[in-house]
C-alpha positions in Angstrom: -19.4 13.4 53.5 -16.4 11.7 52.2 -17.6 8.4 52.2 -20.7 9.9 50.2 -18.4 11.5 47.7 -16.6 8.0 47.4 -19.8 6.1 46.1 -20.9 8.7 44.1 -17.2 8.5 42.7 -17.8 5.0 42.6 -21.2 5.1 40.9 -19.9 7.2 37.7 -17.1 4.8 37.0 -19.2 2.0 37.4 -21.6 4.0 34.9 -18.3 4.7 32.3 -17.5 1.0 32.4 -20.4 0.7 30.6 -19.4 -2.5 28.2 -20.9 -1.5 24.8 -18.5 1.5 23.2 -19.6 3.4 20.1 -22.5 5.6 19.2 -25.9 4.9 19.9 -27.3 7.1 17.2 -27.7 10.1 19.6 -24.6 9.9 21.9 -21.1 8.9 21.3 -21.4 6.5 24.3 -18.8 5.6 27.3 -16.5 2.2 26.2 -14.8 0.1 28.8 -13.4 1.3 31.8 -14.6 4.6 30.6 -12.7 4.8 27.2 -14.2 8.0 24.7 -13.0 9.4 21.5 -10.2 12.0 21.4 -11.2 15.1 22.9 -14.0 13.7 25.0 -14.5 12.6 28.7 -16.6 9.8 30.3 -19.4 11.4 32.2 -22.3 9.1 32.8 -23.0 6.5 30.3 -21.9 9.9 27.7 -18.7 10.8 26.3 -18.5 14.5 26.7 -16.2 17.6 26.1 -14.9 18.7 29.0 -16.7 21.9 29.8 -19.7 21.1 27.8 -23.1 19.3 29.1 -24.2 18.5 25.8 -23.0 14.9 24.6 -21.4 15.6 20.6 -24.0 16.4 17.9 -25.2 13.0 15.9 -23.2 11.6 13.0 -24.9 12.3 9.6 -26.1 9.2 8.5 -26.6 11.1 5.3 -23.5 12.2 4.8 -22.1 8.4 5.3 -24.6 6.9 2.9 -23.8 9.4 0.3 -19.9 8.7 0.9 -20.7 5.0 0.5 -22.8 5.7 -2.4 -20.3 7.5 -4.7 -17.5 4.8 -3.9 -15.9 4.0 -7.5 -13.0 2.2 -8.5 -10.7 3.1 -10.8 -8.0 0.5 -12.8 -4.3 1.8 -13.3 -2.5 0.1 -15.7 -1.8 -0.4 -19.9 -4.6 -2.9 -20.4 -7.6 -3.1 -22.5 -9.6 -3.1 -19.6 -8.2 -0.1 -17.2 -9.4 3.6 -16.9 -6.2 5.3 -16.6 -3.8 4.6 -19.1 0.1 5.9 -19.7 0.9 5.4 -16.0 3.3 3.0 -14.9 6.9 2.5 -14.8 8.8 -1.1 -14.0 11.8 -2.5 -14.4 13.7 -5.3 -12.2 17.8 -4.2 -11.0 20.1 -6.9 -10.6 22.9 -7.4 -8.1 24.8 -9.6 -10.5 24.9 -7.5 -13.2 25.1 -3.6 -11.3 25.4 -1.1 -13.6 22.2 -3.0 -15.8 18.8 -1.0 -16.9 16.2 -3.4 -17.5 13.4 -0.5 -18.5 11.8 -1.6 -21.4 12.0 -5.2 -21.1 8.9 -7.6 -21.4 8.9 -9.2 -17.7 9.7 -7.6 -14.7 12.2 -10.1 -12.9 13.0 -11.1 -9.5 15.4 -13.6 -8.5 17.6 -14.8 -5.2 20.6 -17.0 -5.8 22.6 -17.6 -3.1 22.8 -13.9 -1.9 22.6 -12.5 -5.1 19.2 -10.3 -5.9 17.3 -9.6 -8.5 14.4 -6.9 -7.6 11.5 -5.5 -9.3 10.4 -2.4 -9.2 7.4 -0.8 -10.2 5.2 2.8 -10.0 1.6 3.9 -11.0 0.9 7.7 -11.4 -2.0 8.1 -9.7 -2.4 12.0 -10.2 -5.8 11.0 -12.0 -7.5 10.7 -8.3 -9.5 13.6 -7.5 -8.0 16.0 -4.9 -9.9 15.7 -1.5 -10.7 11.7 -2.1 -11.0 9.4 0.6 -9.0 6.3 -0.6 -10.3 3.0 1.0 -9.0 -0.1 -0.3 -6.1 -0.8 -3.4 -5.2 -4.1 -5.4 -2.0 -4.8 -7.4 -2.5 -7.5 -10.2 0.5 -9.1 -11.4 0.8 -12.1 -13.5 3.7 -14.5 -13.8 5.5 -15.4 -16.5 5.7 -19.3 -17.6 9.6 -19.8 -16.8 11.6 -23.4 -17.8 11.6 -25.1 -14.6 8.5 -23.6 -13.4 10.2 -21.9 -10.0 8.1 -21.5 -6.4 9.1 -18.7 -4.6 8.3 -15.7 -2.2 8.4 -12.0 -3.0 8.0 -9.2 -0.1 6.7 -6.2 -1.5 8.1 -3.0 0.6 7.7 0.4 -0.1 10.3 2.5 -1.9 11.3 5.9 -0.7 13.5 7.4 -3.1 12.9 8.5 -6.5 14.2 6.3 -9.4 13.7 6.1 -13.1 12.2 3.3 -15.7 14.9 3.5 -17.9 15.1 2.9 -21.8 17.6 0.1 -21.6 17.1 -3.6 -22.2 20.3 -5.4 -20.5 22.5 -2.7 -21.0 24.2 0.0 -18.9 21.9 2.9 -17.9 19.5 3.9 -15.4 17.5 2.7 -13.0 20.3 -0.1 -11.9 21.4 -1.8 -9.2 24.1 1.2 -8.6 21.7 3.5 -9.8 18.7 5.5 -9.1 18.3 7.7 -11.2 21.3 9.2 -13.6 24.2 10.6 -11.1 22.3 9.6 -8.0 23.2 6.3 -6.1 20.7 4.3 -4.4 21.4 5.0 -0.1 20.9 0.9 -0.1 22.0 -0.6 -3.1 19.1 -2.8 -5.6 16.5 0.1 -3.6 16.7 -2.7 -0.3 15.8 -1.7 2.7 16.4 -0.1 5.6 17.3 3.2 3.6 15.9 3.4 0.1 12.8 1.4 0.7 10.8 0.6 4.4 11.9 -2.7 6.6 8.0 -3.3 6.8 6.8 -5.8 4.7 3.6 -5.1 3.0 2.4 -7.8 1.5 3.7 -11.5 -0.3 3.4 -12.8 -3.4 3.5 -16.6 -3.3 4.6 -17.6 -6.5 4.3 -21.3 -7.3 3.9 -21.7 -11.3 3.6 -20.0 -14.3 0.4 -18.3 -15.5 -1.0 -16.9 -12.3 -2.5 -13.7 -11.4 -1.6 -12.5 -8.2 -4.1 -9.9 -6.5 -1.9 -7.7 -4.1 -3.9 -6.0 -1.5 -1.7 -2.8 -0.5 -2.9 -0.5 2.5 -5.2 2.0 1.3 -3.3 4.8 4.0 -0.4 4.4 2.1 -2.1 4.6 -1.6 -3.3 7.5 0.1 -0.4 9.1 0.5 0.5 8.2 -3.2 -2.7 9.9 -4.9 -1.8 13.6 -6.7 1.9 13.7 -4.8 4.9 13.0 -7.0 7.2 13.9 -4.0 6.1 10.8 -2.0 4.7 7.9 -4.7 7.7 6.0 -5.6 6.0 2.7 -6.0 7.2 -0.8 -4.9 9.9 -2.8 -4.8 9.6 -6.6 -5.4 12.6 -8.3 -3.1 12.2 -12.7 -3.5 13.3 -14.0 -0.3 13.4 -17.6 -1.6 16.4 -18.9 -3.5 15.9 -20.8 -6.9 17.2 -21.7 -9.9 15.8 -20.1 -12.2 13.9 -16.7 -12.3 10.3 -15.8 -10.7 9.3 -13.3 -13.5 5.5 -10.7 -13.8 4.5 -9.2 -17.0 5.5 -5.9 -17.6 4.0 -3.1 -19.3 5.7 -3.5 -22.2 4.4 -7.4 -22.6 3.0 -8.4 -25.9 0.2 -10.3 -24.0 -1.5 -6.8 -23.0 -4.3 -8.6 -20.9 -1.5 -9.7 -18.4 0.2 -6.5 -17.7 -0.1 -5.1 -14.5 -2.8 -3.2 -12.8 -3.9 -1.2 -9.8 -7.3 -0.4 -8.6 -8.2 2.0 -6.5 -11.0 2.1 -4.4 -12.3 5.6 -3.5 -14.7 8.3 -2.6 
């Protein structure tokens, strides 16, 4: 009797070891070496809840189609072209000069000398996002500014976790600055660097090698996510170069005359 018990043991993980996971359009079936979805057990070829004979109920095919149907996307930004205007906020902070606001200059400026930064920072308000969407991709066009020698450099984009302010100041005292978050409140890490007033984890490069170029950004739609309707955690990017140069590696800002080059972000959604 124990020997039976052992290849009938035997026969059901041979069964969940089935080698083609997923759902068959009827049952969630069994993955490899008997691997189910969260909540569910390998019995047979099914995955199960424990307790329950009945494999789970179908997926709605119509309910996925119609999710994939109404999918828009939606362009952040103070161009022509974008659907949601009166939205960002950039300015650069600079190491070298601390107690600077940069708010309503033309370029938002980044810039590594020696050990000296320059960062960019830079916010959308995406509040305009329907409550209950399903974000599923976001892209961050910036273009760069022609600079005299034309610099190549790489920017690491991290996000920030503190609140800070644009600022009204071009190259003079105020806030946002490298000191400065907001008016009264220090940044934890000085110039919003990581580890404390923006995340370690890189997000994505820019790979700057001449003037003129639009850079498309592709962010993680989870953390856009967490940005759409919330004021309490969207704080935006900051822009940290990594390689030194001469000169300055600068994007269009909001303010920029040339209001086709300013920067955007497109949200992809449902």
């Amino acid at each position: 009797m124990i020997a039976g018990a052992r290849i009938a043991w035997a026969l059901v993980i041979a069964r969940c070891s089935f080698s083609a996971p997923g759902y068959d359009g009827t049952h969630y079936r069994c993955g490899a070496d008997g691997v189910c979805p969260p909540g569910f057990v390998c019995v047979g070829f099914d995955c199960v809840v424990p307790g329950r004979d009945a494999p789970p109920p179908p997926i709605d095919a119509a309910v996925v189609a119609d999710a994939v149907w109404n999918e828009k996307t939606v362009v952040f930004g103070e161009t022509p072209g974008a659907d949601v205007n009166n939205v960002t906020s950039d300015t650069d902070v600079n190491e070298a000069q601390p107690t600077f606001n940069y708010g309503v200059n033309a370029d938002i400026t980044t810039r590594l000398q020696t050990t000296k930064h320059w960062n960019g920072l830079i916010r959308f308000d995406l509040h305009a996002i329907p409550d209950g969407s399903v974000i599923t991709a976001a892209t961050l066009r910036l273009h760069s500014v022609p600079t005299t020698p034309a610099q190549t450099a790489t920017v690491e984009l991290h996000q920030i976790l503190e609140a800070w302010d644009e600022g009204t100041f071009d190259t003079s005292p105020g806030a946002s600055s490298w000191l400065v978050r907001v008016s009264g409140s220090g940044w934890k890490t000085l110039g919003a660097m990581p580890p404390q007033s923006s995340d370690p984890s890189v997000l994505a490069q820019i790979i700057s090698t001449g003037p003129n170029q639009a850079h498309d950004v592709i962010l993680p739609a989870s953390l856009v996510q967490t940005w759409a309707g919330s004021s309490t955690t969207n704080f935006g990017l900051v822009l940290v170069p990594v390689t030194n140069t001469s000169g300055l590696v600068e994007f269009y800002s909001h303010e920029a005359s040339q209001v086709d080059l300013r920067p955007t972000l497109a949200v992809t959604y449902h």
